[in-house]
C-alpha positions as CSV (number, residue, x, y, z in Angstrom):
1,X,50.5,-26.9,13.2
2,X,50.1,-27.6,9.3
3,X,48.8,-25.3,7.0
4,X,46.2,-27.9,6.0
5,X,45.5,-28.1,9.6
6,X,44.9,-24.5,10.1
7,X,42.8,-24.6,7.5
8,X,40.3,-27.3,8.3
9,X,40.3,-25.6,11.6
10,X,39.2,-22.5,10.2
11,X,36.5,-24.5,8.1
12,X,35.2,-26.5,11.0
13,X,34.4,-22.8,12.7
14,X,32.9,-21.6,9.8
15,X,29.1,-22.1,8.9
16,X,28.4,-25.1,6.4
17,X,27.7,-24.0,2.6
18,X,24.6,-24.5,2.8
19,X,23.7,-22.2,5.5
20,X,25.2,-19.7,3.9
21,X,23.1,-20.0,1.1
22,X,20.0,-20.5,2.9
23,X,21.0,-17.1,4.6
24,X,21.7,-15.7,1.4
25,X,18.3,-16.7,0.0
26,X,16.4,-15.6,3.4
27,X,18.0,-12.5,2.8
28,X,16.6,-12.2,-0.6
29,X,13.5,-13.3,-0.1
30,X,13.0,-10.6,3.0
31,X,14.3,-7.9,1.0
32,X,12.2,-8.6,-2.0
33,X,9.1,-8.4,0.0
34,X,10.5,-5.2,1.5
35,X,11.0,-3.8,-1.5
36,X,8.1,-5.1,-3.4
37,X,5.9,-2.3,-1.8
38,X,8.1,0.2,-2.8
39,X,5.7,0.8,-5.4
40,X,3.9,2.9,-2.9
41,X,1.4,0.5,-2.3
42,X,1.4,0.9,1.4
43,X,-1.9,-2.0,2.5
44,X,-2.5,-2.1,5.9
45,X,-5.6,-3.6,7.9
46,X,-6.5,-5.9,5.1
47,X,-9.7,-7.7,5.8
48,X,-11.1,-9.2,2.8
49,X,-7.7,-8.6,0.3
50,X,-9.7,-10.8,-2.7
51,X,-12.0,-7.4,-3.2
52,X,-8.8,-5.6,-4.4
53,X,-4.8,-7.0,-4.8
54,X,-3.8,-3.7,-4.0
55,X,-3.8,0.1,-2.9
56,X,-1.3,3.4,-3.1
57,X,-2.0,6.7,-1.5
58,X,-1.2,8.9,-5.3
59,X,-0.6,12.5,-6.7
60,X,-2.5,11.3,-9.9
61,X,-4.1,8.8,-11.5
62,X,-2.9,7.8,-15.8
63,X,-4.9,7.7,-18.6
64,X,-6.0,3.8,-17.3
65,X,-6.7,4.8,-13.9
66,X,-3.4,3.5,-12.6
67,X,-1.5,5.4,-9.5
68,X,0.7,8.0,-10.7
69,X,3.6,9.2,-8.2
70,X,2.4,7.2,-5.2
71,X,3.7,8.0,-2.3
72,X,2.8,8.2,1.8
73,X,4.3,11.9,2.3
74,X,2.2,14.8,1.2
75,X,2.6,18.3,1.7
76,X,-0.5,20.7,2.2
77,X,0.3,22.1,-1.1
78,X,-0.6,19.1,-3.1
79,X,-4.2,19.6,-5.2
80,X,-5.3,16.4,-4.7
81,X,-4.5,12.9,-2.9
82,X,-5.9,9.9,-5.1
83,X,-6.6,6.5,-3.1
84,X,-6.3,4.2,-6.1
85,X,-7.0,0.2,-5.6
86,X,-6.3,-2.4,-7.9
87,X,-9.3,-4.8,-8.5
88,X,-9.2,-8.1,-8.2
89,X,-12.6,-9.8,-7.3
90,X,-14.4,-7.0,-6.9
91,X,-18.6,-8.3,-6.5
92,X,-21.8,-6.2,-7.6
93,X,-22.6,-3.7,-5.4
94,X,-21.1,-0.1,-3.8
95,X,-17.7,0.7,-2.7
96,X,-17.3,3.6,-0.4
97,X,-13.5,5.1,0.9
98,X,-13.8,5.8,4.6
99,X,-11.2,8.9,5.6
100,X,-10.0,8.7,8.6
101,X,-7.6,11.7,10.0
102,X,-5.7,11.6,12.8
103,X,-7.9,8.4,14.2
104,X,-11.1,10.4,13.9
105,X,-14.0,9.9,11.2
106,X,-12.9,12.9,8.3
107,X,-15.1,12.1,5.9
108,X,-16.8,9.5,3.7
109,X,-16.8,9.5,0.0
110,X,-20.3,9.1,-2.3
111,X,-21.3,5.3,-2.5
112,X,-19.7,4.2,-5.8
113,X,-22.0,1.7,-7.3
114,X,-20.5,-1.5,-9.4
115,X,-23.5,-2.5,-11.9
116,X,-21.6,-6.1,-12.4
117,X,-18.8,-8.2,-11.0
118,X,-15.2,-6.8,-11.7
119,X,-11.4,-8.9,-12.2
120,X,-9.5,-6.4,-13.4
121,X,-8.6,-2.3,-13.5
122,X,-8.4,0.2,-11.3
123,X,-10.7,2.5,-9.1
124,X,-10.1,5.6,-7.2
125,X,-11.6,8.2,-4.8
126,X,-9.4,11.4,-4.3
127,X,-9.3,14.4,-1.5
128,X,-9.4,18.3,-2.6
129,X,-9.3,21.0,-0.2
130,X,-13.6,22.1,0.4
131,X,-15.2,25.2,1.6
132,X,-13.1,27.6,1.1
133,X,-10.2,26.3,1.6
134,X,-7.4,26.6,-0.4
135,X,-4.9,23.5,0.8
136,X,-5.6,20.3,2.4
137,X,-4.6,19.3,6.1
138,X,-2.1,18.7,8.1
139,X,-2.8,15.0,9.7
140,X,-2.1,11.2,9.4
141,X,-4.6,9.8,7.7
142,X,-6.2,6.2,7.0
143,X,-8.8,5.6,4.4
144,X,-10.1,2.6,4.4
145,X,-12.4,0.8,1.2
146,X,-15.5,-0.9,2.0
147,X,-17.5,-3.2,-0.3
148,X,-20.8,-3.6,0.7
149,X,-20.4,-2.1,3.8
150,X,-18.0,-4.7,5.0
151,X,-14.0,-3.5,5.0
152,X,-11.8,-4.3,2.3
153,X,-8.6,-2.9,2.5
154,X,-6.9,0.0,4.1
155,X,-3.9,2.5,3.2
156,X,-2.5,4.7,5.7
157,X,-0.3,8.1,4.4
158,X,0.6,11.9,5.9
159,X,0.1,15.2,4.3
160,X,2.2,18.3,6.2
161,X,2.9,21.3,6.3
């Protein structure tokens, strides 16, 4: 057998340019949308997702109101857990986070009231060891934002021991 027949045999087995680069740009496209959350925005159970683009589970919030550190893992000796959203069409009316640990009702935030249609910024609710406690609890948890009392959007994250 020729060399130049060896070689167009081993072409003819091998997948056409073109699949390679639609494979290649797959590829990229998957792992830019897996990657894209790793802001820390961790969205889950969106149900009306033009209320807010979107939300992180945070350690802090900056001077703007932006997440600072977000993150899904926290340990019972963090001070606070800050649910921060990102606003996008955000109408008149209240928004209230709904906590949620370990599938049961935790607690539910005071009813923040928007005087005027929002487009842009940032608003949070945070959780802070009460009574007399002195760290927060072990538990998955899922706080979920409603806007007038309909669901918005949802992040999910874990504090431990």
């Amino acid at each position: 057998m020729s060399s130049s027949e060896r070689h167009h045999k081993g072409r003819s087995c091998a997948p056409p340019r073109w699949a390679w680069l639609l494979f290649v740009g797959v590829a990229w496209l998957l792992l830019g949308c897996a990657t894209s959350g790793n802001d820390g925005a961790t969205t889950t159970g969106v149900v009306n997702a033009g209320h807010f683009d979107r939300v992180w589970a945070a350690k802090g919030i900056d001077g703007n109101g932006a997440p600072l550190d977000p993150t899904t893992q926290f340990s019972v000796a963090d001070a606070e857990i800050y649910v921060v959203a990102q606003i996008a069409a955000l109408p008149a009316g209240t928004v209230v986070a709904q906590w949620l640990k370990d599938g049961q009702p935790y607690e539910d935030s005071q009813p923040l009231t928007v005087d005027a249609p929002l487009t842009q910024g940032y608003l949070h609710f945070y959780l802070r060891p009460d009574g007399g406690a002195t760290t927060l609890e072990v538990g998955q948890y899922r706080v979920t934002l409603t806007v007038n009392g309909d669901p918005s959007i949802s992040t999910d994250f874990q504090i431990g021991p």
